[in-house]
C-alpha positions in Angstrom: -41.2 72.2 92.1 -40.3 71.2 88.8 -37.9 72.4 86.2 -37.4 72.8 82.2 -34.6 69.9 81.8 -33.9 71.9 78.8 -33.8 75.7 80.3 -33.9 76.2 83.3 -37.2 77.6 83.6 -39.7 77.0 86.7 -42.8 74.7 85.0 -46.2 74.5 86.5 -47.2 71.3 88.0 -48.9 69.6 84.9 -47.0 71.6 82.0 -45.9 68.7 79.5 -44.2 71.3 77.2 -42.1 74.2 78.3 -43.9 77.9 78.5 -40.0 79.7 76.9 -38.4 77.2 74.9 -41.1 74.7 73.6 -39.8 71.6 73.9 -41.4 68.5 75.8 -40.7 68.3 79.2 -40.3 65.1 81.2 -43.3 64.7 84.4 -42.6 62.9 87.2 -44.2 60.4 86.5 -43.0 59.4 83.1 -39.0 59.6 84.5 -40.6 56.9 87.6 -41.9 54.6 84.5 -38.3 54.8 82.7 -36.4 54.5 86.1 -38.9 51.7 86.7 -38.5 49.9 83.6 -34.9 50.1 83.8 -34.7 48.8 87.2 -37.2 46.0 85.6 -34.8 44.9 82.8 -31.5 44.7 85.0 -33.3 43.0 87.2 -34.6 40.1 84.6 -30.6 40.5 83.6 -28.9 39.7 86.7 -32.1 37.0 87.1 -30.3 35.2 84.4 -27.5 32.3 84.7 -24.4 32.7 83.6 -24.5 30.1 80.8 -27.9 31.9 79.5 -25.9 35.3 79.5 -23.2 33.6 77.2 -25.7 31.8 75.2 -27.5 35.3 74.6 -24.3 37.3 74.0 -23.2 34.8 71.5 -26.3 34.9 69.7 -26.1 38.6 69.6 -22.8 38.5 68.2 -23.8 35.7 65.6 -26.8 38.2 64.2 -24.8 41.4 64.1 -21.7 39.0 62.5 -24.1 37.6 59.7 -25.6 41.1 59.1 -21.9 42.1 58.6 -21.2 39.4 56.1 -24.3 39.6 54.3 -23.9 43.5 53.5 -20.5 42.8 52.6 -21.1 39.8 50.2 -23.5 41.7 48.8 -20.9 44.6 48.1 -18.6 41.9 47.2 -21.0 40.2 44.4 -21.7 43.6 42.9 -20.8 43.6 39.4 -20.7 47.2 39.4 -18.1 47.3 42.3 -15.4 45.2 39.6 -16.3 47.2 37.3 -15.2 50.4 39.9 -12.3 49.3 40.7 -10.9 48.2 37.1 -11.9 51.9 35.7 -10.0 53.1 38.9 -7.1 50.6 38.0 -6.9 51.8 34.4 -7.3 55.8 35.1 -4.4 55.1 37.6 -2.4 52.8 35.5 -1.8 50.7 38.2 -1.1 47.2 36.2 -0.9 45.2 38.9 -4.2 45.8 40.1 -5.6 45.8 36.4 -4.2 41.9 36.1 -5.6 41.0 39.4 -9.3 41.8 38.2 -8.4 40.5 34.9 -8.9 36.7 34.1 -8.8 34.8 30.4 -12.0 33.3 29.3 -10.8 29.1 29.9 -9.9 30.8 33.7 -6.1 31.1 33.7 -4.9 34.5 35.4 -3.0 37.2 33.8 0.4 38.6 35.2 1.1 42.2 35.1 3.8 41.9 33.0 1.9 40.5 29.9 -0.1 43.5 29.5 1.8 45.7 27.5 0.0 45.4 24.4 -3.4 46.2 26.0 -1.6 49.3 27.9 -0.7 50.0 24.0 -4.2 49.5 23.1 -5.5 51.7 25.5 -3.1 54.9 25.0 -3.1 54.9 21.1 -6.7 54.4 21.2 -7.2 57.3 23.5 -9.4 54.9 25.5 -10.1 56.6 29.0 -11.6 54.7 32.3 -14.6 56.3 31.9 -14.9 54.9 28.2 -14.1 51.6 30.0 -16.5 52.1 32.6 -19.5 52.5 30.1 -18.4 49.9 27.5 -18.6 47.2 30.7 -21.7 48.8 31.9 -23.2 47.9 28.2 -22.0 44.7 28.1 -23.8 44.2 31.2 -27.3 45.6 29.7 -26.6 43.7 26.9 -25.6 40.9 27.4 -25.8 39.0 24.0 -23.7 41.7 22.0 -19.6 40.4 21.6 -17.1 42.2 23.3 -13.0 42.3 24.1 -14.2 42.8 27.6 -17.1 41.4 29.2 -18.3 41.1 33.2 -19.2 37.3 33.8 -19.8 35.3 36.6 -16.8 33.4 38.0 -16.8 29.8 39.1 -16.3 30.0 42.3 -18.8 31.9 44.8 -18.0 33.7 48.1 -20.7 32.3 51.0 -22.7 31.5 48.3 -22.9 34.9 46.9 -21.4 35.0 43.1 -18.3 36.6 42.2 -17.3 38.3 39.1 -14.3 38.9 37.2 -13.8 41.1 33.9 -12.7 38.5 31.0 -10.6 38.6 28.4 -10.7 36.0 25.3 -7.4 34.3 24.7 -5.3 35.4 21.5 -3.0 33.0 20.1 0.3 34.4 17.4 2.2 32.2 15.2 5.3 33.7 13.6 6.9 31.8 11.1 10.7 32.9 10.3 11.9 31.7 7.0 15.5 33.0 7.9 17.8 30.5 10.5 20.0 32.3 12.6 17.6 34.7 13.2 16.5 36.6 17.1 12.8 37.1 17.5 11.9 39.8 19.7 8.5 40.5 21.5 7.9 43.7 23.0 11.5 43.8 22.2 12.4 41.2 24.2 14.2 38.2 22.8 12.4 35.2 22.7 13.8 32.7 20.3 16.7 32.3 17.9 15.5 30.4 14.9 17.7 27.4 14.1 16.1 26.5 10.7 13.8 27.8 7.3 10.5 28.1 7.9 10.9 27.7 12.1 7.6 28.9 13.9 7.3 30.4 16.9 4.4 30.3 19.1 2.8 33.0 21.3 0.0 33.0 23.9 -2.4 32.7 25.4 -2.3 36.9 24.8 -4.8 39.4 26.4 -6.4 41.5 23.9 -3.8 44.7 22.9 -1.8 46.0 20.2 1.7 44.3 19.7 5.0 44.8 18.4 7.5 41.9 17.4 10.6 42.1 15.4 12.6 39.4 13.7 16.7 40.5 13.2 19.6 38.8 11.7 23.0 40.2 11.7 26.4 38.7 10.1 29.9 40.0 8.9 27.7 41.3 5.9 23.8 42.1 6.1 22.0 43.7 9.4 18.6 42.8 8.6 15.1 44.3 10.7 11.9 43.3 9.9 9.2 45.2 12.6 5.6 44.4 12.6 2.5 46.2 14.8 -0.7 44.1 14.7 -3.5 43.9 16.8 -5.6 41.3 18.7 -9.1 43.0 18.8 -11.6 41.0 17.3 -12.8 38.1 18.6 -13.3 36.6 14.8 -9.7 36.2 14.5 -8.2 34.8 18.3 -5.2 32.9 15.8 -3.0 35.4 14.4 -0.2 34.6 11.9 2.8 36.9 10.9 5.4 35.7 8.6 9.3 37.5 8.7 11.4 36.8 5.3 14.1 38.9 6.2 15.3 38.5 2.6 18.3 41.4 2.3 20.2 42.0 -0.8 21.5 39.2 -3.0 24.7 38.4 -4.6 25.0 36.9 -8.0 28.0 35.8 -9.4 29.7 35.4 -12.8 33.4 35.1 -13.4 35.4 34.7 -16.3 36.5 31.0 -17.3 34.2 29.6 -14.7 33.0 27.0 -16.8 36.5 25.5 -17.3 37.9 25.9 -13.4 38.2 23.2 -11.6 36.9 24.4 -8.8 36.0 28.2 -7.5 36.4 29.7 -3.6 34.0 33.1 -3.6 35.2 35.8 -1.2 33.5 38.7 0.6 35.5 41.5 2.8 38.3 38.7 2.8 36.0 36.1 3.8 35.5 32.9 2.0 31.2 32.6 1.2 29.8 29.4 -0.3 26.9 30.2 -2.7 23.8 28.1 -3.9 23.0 26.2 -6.8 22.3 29.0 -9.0 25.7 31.2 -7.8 23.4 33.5 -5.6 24.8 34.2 -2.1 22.3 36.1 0.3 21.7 37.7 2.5 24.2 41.1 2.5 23.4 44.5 3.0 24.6 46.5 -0.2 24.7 49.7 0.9 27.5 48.5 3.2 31.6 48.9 2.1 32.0 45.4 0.5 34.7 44.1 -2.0 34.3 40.7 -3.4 36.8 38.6 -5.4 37.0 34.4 -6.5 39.9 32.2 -6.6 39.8 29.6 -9.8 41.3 26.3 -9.2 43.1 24.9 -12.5 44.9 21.4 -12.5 47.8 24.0 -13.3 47.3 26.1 -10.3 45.0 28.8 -8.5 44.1 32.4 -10.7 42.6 35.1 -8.5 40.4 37.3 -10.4 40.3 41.4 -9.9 38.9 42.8 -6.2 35.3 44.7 -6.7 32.7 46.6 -4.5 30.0 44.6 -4.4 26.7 45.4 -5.7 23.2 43.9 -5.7 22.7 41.7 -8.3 25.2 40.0 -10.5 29.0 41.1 -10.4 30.9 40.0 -12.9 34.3 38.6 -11.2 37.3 39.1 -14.7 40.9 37.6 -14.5 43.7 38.7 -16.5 44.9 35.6 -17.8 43.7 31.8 -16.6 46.9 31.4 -16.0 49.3 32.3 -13.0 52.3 33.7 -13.8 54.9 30.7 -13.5 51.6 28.5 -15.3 51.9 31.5 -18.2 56.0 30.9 -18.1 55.4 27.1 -18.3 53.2 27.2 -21.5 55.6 30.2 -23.3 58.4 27.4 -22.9 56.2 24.4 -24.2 55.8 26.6 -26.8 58.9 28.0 -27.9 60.5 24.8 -27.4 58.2 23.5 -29.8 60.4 25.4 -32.5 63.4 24.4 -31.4 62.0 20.5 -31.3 60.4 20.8 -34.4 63.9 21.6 -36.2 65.5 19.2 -34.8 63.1 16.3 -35.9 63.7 18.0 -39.2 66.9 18.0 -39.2 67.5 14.5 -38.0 64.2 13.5 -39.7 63.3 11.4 -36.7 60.0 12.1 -34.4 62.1 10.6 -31.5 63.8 14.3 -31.2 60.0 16.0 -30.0 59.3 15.4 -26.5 56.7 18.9 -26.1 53.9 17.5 -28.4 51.3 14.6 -27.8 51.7 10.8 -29.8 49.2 11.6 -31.7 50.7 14.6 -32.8 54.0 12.7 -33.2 52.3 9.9 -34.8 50.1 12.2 -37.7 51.5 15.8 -38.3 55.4 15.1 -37.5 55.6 12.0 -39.3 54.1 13.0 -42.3 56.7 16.4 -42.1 59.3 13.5 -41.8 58.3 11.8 -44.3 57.4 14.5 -47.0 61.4 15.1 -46.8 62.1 11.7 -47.2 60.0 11.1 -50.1 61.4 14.4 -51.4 65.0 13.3 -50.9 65.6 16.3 -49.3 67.7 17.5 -45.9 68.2 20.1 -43.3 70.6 21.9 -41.6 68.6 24.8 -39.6 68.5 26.7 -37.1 65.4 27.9 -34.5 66.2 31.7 -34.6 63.6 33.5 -32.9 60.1 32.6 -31.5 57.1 35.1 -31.1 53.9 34.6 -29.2 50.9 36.6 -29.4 50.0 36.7 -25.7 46.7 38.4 -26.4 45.8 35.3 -28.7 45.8 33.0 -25.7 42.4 30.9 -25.4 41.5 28.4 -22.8 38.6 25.8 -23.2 38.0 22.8 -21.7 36.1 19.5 -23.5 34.0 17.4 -21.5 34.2 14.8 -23.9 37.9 14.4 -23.5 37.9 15.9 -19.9 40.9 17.5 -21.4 42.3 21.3 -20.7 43.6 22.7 -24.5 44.5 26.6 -25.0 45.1 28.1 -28.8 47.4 30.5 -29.3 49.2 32.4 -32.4 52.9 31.9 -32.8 55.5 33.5 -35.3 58.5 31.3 -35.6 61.5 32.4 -37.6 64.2 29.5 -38.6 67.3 29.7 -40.4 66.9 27.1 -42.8 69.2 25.1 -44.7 67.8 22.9 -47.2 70.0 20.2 -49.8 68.8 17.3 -52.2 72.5 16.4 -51.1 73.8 16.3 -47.4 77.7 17.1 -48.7 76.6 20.5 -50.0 75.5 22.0 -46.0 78.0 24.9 -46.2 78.2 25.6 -49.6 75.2 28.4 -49.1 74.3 30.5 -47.1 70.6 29.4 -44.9 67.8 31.2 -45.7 65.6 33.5 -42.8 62.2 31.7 -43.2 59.2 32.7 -41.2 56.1 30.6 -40.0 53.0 31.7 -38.6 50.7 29.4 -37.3 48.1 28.4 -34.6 49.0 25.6 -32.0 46.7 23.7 -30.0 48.5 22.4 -26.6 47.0 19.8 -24.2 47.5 20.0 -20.5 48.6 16.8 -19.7 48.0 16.2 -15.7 49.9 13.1 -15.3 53.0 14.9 -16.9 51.9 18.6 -15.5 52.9 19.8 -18.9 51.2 21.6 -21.7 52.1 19.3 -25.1 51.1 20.4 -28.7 48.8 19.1 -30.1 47.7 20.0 -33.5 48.7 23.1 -35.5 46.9 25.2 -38.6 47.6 27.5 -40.3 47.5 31.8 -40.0 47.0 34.3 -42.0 47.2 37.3 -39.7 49.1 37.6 -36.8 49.5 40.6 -34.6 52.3 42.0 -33.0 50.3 44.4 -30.2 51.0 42.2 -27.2 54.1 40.0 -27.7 56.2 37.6 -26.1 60.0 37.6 -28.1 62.1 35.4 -27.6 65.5 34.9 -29.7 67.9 32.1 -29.7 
């Protein structure tokens, strides 16, 4: 008696299909044939050798093996699977897996940390994976169009199935920096410090992105910046050049009597500066707190002129007088000895009594003085009673035809004068108060370090604002 195998139910000897549930029922006959035919193959099985089952098995293995590798290398070649994961990579900003399917276009490999600027390029575009996705997909499609980002073939191959890796073209960045001293930063990272005008500093190979570099230079008086975003997006321009002048404020200088100082030391905040050949010093920062002053070197000594804030542009450095103060004390003497000289060479009527005034001097103006009373038969008995310098006549110039240092200045000399056709009548009357106003010229004489007269003229007005008395 037979049985649904299915439910249960009692079947009639030659039902095939179930009466209650429908489904096929297996007869007796067709369960001998399986049990048969199953008896049949283990039989042939255990017929075999040992060595023809491992022969078999391993055959077995090697079909299902190269079935494996063949749906998997053709996964693997699938230029749409790269493109998958490098839309996955960017949505997930996962760099390191971005540089790994990345590759530049002469086949050098791209580290995760060089891709800043194309993280940059990606966020302040607002370019999404999917954007990514669909701007590959066309390159594929269209082959012949240009892009920053393109699916090619790579070189090598993967049991012979091709590979593919997404490629980038190589950007190249020179930045010339016409400032030395100066730190060059890339994605604010210092790179270089230049030592020279002009230096250049090379970048790259650079994956496409959008960049930022900065060139800085500090000292005791300027901080300069000079920031620059640029991009490296079309493949027209792969050589990029950016130039940094860092140029600051600049200093020019004028100071009084600079044409006859020896010799002039510039100062800024205390600090001596050296300018160039057209008295510029650069670069400072002008809106910073800075005084400047200049010290002039004279063969008679060192004159510091008045302390200014600086300003951009010229500053004009004055001095009170070219003349320190014991220099100033040194020429009043020359001067007012002068008097006392000259009426004593009077007096004695001898040029050999003036030892303030040059031989020319001696030799012309003196002699013929001498002379005149001489000629005249005439003689003196005076006195130098007073001398009085007009300080604010003093004038300092300097010829380079002589290489000689002369100052002017205006000078009131009063002498008490006692003049006779006949030396025995000094005494018989009383001298007279006689005043003189003149000009002298006095030359600074280096190998004596004294100022010497050396011509005199006369004045018709002298002032009396600023002066220097002195009485005898």
């Amino acid at each position: 008696m037979n049985y649904c195998q299915h439910c249960g139910h009692q079947l009639k000897e030659k039902d095939n299909f179930c009466q209650y549930c429908g489904k096929q029922v297996a007869t007796p006959q067709s369960e001998l044939m399986k049990k048969t035919e199953s008896i049949s193959l283990k039989e042939r099985f255990n017929k075999l050798s040992r060595k023809q089952r491992i022969i078999g098995g391993s055959v077995f293995v090697a079909i299902i093996l190269l079935f494996s590798f063949y749906q998997i290398g053709r996964t693997y070649a699938d230029p749409e699977r790269v493109i998958g994961e490098f839309e996955q990579a960017v949505e997930e900003e996962d760099r390191e897996a971005i540089a790994d399917l990345l590759v530049f276009d002469d086949g050098e490999e791209i580290d995760s940390e060089d891709l800043d600027g194309f993280m940059r390029y990606l966020d302040e575009g607002n370019i999404s994976s999917t954007d990514i996705q669909n701007l590959l997909t066309d390159q594929i499609e269209n082959p012949a169009a240009d892009y920053i980002l393109s699916v090619e073939e790579s070189d090598g191959n993967w049991f012979s199935f091709n590979r593919y890796d997404i490629v980038v073209p190589n950007f190249y960045v020179e930045a010339t920096v016409e400032r030395p001293g100066s730190d060059v930063l890339f994605e604010q990272e210092v790179i270089s410090t230049t030592e020279s005008e002009r230096e250049t500093v090379e970048l790259g190979p650079l994956v496409p992105g959008i960049y930022q570099m900065e060139a800085t230079f500090e000292n005791d008086f300027a901080y300069l910046s000079e920031y620059k975003e640029f991009e490296l997006l079309r493949l027209d321009r792969t050589d990029v050049d950016l130039s940094f002048y860092l140029e600051g404020d600049t200093l020019g200088y004028s100071v009084e009597y600079e044409s006859e100082a020896e010799d002039i030391q510039y100062y800024l905040n205390d600090q001596e500066i050296e300018l160039d050949a057209d008295n510029l010093f650069s670069p400072v920062s002008a809106d910073q707190q800075l005084e400047t002053f200049a010290v002039l070197t004279f063969p008679w000594g060192e004159v510091e002129t008045e302390t200014t804030e600086v300003r951009a542009g010229n500053n004009y450095l004055s001095v009170d007088s070219p003349f320190s103060e014991e220099a100033k004390n040194e020429l009043i003497d020359a001067v007012d000895q002068y008097g006392t000289e000259y009426i004593n060479v009077m007096n004695e009527q001898s040029v050999d009594e003036a030892s303030v005034v040059t031989d020319a001097f001696s030799d012309d103006y003196l002699t013929d003085e001498v002379d005149g009373l001489i000629d005249s038969e005439r003689y003196w008995d005076s006195d130098h009673s007073e001398t009085n310098i007009d300080l604010s006549s003093l004038s300092l110039s300097y010829d380079e035809d002589d290489a000689a240092y002369y100052v002017n200045v205006n000078v009131e000399y009063v002498f008490l004068v006692d003049e006779v056709t006949d030396p025995d009548e000094f005494g018989d009357s009383e001298p007279s108060e006689e005043t003189r106003r003149m000009q002298l010229r006095l030359f600074y004489d280096e190998s004596k370090d004294a100022w010497l007269v050396d011509d005199v003229s006369g004045l018709f007005f002298f002032s009396s604002s600023n002066l220097e008395e002195i009485s005898h």
